[in-house]
C-alpha positions as CSV (number, residue, x, y, z in Angstrom):
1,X,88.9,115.2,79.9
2,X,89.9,112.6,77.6
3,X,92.9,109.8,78.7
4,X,95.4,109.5,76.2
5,X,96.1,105.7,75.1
6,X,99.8,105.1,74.0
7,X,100.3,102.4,71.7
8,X,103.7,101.1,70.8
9,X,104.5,101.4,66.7
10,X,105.1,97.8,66.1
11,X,102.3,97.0,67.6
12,X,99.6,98.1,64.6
13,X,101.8,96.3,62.2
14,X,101.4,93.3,64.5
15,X,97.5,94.0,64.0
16,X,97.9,93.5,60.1
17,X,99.1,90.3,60.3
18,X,95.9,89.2,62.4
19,X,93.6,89.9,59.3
20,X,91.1,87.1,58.4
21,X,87.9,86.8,57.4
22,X,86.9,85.4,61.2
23,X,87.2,88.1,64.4
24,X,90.4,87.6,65.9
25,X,90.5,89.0,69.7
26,X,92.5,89.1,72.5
27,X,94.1,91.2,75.7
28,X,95.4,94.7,76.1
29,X,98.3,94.5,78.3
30,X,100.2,97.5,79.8
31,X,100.9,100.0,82.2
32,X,97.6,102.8,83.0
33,X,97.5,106.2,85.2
34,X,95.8,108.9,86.0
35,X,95.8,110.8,82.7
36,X,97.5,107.7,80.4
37,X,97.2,104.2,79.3
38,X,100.6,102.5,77.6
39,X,99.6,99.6,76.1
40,X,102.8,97.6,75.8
41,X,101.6,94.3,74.5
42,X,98.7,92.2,72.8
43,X,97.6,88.5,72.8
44,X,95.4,87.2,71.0
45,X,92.7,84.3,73.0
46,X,92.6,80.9,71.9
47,X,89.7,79.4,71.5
48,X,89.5,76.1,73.0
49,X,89.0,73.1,70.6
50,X,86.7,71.3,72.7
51,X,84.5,74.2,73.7
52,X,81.1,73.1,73.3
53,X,78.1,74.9,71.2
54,X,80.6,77.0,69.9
55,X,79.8,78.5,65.9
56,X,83.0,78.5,63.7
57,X,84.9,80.5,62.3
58,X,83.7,83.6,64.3
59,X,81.7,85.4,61.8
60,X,80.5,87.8,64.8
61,X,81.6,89.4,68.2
62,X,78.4,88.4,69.7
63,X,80.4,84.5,68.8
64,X,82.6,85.0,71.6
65,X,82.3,83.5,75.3
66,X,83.1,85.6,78.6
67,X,85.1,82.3,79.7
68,X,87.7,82.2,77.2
69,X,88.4,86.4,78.0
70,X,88.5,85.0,81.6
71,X,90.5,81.6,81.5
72,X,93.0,83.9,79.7
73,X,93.4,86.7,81.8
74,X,93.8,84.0,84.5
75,X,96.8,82.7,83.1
76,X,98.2,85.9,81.6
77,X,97.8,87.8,85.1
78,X,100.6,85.3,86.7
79,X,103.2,86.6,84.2
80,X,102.7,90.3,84.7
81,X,105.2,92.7,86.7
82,X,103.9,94.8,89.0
83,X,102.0,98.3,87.6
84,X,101.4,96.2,84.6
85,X,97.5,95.2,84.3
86,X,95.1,94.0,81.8
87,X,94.1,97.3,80.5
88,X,91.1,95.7,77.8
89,X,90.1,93.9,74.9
90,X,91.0,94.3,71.3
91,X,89.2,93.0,68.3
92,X,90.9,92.7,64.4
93,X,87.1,92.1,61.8
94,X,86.0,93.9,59.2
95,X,83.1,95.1,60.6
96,X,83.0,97.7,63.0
97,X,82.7,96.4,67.0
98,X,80.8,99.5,67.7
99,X,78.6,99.4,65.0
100,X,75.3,97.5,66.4
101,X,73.4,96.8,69.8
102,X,74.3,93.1,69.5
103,X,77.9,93.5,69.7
104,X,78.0,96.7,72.1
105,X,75.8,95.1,74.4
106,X,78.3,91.8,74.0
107,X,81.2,94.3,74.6
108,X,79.8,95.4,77.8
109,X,79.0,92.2,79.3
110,X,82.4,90.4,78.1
111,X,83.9,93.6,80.0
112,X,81.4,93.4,83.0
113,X,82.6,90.0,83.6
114,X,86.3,91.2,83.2
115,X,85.7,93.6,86.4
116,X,84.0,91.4,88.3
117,X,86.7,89.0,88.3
118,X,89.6,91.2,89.0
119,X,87.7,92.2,91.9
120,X,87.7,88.9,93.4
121,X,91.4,88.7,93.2
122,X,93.0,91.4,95.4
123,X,96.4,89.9,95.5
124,X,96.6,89.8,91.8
125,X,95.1,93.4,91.3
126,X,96.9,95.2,94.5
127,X,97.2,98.5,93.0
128,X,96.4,98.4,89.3
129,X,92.6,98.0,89.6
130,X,90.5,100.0,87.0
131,X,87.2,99.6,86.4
132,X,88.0,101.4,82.9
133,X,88.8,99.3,80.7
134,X,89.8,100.2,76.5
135,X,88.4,98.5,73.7
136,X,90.8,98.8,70.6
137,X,89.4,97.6,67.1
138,X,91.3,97.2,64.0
139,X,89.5,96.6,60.3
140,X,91.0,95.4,57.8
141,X,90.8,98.5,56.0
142,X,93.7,99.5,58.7
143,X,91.4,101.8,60.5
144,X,92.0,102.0,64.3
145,X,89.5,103.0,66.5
146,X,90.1,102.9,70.6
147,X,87.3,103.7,73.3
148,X,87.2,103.8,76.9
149,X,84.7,101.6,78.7
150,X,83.4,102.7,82.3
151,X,81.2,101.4,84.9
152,X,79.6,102.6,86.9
153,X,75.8,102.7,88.9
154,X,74.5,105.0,86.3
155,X,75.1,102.4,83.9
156,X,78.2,101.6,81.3
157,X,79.5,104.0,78.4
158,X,82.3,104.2,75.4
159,X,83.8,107.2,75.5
160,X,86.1,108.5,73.0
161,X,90.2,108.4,74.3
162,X,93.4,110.0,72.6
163,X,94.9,107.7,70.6
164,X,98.5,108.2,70.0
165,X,100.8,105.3,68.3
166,X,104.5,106.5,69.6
167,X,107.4,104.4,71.6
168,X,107.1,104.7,75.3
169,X,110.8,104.9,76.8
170,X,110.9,102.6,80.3
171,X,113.1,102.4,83.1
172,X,113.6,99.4,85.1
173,X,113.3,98.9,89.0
174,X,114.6,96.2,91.1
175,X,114.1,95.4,94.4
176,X,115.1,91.8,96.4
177,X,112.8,91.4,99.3
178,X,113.8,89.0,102.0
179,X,111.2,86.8,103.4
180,X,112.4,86.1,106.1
181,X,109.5,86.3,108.7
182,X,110.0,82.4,109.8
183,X,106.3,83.0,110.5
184,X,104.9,79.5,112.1
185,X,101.3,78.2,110.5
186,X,100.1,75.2,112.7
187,X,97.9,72.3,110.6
188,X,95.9,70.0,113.2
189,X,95.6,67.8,109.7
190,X,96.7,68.1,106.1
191,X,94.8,68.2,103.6
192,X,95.0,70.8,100.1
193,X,91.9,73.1,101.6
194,X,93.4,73.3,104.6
195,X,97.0,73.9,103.5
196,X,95.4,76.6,100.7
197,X,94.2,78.7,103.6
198,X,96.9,78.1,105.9
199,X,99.3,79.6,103.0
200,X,96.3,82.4,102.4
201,X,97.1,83.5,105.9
202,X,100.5,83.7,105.6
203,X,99.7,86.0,102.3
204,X,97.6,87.9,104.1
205,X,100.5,88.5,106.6
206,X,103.0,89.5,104.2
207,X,100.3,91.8,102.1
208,X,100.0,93.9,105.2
209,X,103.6,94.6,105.8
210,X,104.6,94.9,102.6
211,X,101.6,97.7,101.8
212,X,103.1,99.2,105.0
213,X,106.4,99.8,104.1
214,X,108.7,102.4,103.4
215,X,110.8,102.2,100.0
216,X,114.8,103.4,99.4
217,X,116.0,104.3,95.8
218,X,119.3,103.8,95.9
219,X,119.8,104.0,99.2
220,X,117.6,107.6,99.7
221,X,114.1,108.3,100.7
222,X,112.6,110.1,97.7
223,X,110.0,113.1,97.5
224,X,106.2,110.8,96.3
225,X,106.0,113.2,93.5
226,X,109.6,112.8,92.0
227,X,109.6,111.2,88.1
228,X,112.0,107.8,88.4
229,X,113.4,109.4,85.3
230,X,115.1,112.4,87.0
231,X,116.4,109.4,89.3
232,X,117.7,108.1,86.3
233,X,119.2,111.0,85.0
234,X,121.2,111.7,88.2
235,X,122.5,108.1,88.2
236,X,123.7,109.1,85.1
237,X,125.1,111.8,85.4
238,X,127.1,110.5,88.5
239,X,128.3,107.5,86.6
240,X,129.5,109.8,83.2
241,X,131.6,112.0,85.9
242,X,133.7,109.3,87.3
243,X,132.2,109.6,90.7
244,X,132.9,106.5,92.8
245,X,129.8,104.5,92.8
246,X,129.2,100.6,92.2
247,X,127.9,98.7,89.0
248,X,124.5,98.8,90.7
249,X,123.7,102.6,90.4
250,X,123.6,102.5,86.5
251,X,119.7,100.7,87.4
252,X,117.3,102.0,89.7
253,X,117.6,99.4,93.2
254,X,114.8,99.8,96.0
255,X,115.3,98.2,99.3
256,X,112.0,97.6,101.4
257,X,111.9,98.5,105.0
258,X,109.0,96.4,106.4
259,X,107.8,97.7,110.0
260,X,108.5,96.0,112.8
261,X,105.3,94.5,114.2
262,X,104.3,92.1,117.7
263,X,102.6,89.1,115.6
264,X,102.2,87.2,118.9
265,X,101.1,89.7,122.0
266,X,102.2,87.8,125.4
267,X,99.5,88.0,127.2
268,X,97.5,86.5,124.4
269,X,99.8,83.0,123.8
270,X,98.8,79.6,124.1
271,X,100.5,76.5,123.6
272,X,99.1,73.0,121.4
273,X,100.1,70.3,120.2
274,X,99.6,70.1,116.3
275,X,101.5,67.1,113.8
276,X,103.0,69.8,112.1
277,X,103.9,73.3,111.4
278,X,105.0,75.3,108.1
279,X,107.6,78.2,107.2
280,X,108.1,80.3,104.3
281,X,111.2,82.1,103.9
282,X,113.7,83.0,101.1
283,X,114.5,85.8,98.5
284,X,112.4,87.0,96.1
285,X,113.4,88.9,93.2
286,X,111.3,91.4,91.8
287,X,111.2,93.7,88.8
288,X,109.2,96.3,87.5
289,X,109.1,98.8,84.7
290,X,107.8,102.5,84.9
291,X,106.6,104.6,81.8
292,X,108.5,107.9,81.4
293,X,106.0,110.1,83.0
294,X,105.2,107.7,86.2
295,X,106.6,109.5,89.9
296,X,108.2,107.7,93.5
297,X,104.5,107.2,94.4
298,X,103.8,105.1,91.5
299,X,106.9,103.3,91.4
300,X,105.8,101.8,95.1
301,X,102.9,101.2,94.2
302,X,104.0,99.1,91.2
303,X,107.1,97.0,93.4
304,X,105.0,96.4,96.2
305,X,102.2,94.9,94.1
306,X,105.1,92.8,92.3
307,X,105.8,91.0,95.5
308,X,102.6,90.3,96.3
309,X,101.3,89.0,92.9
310,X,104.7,87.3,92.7
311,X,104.3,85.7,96.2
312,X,100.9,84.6,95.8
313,X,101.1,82.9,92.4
314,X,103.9,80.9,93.3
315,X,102.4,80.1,96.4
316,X,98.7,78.9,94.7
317,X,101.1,77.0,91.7
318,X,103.1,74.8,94.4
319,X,100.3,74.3,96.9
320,X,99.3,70.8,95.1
321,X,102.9,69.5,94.7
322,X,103.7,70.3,98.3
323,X,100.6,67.7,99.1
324,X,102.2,65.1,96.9
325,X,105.8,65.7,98.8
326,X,104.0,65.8,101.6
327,X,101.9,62.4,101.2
328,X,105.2,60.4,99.4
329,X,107.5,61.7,102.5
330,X,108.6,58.9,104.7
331,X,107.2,59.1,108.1
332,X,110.4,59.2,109.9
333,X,111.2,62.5,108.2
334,X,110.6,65.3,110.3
335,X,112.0,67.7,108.2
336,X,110.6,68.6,104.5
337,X,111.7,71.2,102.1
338,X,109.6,72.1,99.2
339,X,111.0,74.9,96.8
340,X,108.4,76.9,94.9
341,X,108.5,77.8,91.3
342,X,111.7,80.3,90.7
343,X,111.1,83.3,88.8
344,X,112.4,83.8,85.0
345,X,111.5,86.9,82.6
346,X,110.1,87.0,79.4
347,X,111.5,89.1,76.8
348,X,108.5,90.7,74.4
349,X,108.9,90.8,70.7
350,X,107.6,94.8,70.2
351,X,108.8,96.4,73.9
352,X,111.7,96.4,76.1
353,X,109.6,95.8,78.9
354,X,110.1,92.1,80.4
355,X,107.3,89.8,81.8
356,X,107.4,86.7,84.0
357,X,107.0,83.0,84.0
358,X,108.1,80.3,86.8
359,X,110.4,77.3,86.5
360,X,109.4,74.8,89.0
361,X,113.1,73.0,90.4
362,X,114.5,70.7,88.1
363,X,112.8,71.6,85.1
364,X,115.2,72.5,82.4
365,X,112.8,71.9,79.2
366,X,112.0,75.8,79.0
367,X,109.4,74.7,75.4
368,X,106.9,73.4,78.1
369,X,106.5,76.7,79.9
370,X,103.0,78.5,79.3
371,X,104.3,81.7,78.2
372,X,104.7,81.4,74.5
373,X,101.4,80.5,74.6
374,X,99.7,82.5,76.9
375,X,101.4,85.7,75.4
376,X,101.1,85.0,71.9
377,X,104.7,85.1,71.7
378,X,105.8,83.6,68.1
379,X,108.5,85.5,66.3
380,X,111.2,84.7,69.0
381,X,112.1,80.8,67.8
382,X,115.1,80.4,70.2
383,X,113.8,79.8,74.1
384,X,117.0,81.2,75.2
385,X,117.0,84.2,74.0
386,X,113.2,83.9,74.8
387,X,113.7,83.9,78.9
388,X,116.4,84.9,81.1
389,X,116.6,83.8,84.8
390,X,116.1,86.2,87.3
391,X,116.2,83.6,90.5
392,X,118.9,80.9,90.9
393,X,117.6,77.4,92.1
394,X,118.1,77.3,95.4
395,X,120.2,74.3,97.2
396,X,117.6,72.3,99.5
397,X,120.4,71.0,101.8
398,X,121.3,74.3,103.4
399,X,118.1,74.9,104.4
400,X,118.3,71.9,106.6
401,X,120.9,73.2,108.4
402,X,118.9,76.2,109.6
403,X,119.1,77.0,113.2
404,X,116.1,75.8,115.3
405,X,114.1,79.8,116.8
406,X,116.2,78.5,119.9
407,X,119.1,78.3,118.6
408,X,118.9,81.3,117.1
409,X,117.5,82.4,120.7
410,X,120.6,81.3,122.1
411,X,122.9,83.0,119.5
412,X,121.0,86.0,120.1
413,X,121.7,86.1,123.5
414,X,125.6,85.4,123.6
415,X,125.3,88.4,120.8
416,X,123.8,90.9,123.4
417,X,126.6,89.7,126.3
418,X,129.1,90.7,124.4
419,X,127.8,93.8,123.0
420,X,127.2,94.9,126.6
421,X,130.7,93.9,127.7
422,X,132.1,95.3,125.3
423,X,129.6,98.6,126.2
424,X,130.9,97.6,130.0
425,X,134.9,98.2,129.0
426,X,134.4,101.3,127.0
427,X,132.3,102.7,130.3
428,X,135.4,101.5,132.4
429,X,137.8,102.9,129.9
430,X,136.2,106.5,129.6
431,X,136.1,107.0,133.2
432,X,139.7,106.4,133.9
433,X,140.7,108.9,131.0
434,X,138.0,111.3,132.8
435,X,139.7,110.7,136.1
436,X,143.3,111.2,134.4
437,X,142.1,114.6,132.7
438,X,141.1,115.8,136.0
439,X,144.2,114.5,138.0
440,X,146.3,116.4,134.9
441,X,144.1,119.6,135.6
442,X,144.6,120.3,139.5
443,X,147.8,119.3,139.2
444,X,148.7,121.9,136.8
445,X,146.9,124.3,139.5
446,X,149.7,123.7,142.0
């Protein structure tokens, strides 16, 4: 059966204008499943100026390094939502990719290289993970051609897709998910390794409960195989007959119920003394976007991998700045708070699909940030129409005002007295109506 590939309409016109006499190439970005690819975005790969034994222009495919593909996708992976993936490669020349050994056999290395590395980055490729992969190749006689590359231990093929160049409409998810764990990670010394995998664990941590959790859409538990767009339609239907309902129900919002989990068995505790210990906890906003035909199931798929691609590369970006706030501190503070990169999206020139980038605290210069780069993004001149926040900075001080665990122990505690007083007067209070009723009754007897 062959997949059909979806490719938006401005997007071959965008192709045109990448005609030269050298081969231009670059990413497939978008949104696959079972039957369909969408691909919602392409940018191209820079070459880097100082990239040794390198033959220019590129006259041929078989010019081009694994590397660059790699370095890019590295950088390009960061600022995708989650269900969104690198679905391939595309190349603009005038001669045909497919045409010769030399370049298939390039093709299927480049693309080798491409799985490998997704593979060794499960928090970036939670749910998205193909080892298909398309290769789209424009001439500059305007000829498109699209093929599906797959791997497997039989060896590696092109097969033939359904090529179909036609607007995808998307609907948009939101979700906030508190991270709130207050999960304690113990350091006998400080140093980047061993704060890198002191953070990995608490990744780890969060991966499991968030892959374990139950998702609401707007505030009901949904059949797996429902499309998000009857959701949609429903919401708006509600809204267009006047029915009461808040601003919130004219967008799809999921709330994640984590389960409830013993990190720390009991029996198992032990107390040390270590120099320090480190928390994570705040907000995070995510946002996704589902093609037309996508269902519940793969909507949950797509928010959950959101948070944890969103989690870890903020997490990986701040880890070497938290060392330098660290090392600068002054040793009487015993306290140090250390906000990582907030979370902005990106606005794409040919889709109404939105893509990340991070704004570290303090930073207001939004021409530095890597994603005009990085996406290829050049027809948008003005930066603010170019990104819109999605996360507010958040104010450091109040965070030093959290409650110590025994505080919050202690607050706790006076909580539960008074819920069982008050459960202690409403026992009290019921019985004497019971003993009333039953005075009323034999006395009426008499």
């Amino acid at each position: 059966m062959w997949k059909t590939v979806y490719l938006e309409k401005s997007l071959k016109a965008y192709l045109k204008t990448l005609e030269s006499d050298s081969v231009v190439h670059g990413l497939l970005l978008g949104q696959n499943s079972a039957d369909s690819d969408f691909i919602v975005h392409l940018t191209r790969t820079q070459i880097p100026k100082d990239s040794p034994n390198t033959v220019y222009p590129l006259k041929q495919i078989s010019y081009i390094r694994e590397e660059w593909i790699i370095d890019h996708i590295r950088n390009v992976i960061q600022m995708l939502p989650g269900g969104m993936s690198v679905l391939g490669l595309f190349f603009v020349s005038k001669s045909d990719v497919f045409g010769n050994s030399t370049s298939v056999n390039t093709l299927k290395n480049i693309l080798l290289a491409v799985n490998k590395f997704i593979t060794q980055n499960e928090y970036y490729f939670v749910d998205s993970f193909s080892t298909q992969k398309l290769v789209l190749h424009y001439t500059n006689d305007s000829e498109l051609i699209c093929k599906r590359f797959t791997s497997s231990q039989n060896g590696c093929f092109f097969d033939p897709v359904e090529f179909v160049i036609a607007n995808t409409t998307w609907d948009r998810i939101s979700c906030f998910y508190d991270f709130e764990h207050l999960l304690p990670v113990y350091v006998k010394s400080i140093s980047n390794a061993i704060l890198h995998d002191k953070i990995m664990e608490i990744l780890k941590y969060v991966s499991k409960s968030v892959k374990e959790s139950v998702l609401v859409f707007n505030g009901e538990i949904r059949n797996s195989k429902e499309l998000i767009k009857n959701i949609k339609e429903k919401l708006n239907k509600q809204i267009s007959q006047n029915i009461s309902h808040s601003e919130s129900t004219t967008q799809i919002l999921v709330d994640l119920y984590a389960p409830c989990v013993q990190q720390f068995p009991c029996e198992s505790s032990q107390t040390s003394d270590y120099m320090a210990e480190l928390k994570c906890y705040g907000t995070l906003c995510s946002e996704v976007y589902m093609h037309d035909k996508s269902t519940v199931a793969d909507a949950v798929k797509a928010v959950k991998e959101d948070i944890i691609r969103s989690l870890y590369s903020r997490l990986i970006m701040h880890c070497n700045s938290l060392l330098e706030d660290l090392n600068t501190s002054s040793p009487d503070e015993t306290k140090i708070i250390h906000e990582p990169p907030r979370r902005i999206s990106v606005l794409l020139p040919y889709s109404k699909v939105r893509f990340t980038d991070y704004l570290f605290p303090g930073e207001e210069n939004l021409s530095t940030l890597p994603a005009r780069e990085q996406l290829d993004i050049n027809n948008i001149d003005d930066d603010r129409k170019l990104y819109e926040p999605l996360e507010v900075e958040t104010d450091a001080a109040e965070f030093y005002n959290v409650d110590s665990p025994t505080s919050l122990v202690t607050e706790s505690s006076e909580t539960r007295k008074s819920y069982l007083h008050y459960v202690y007067s409403l026992g009290v209070i019921i019985l004497v109506l019971m003993i009333a009723i039953i005075f009323q009754y034999f006395s009426s007897k008499r």
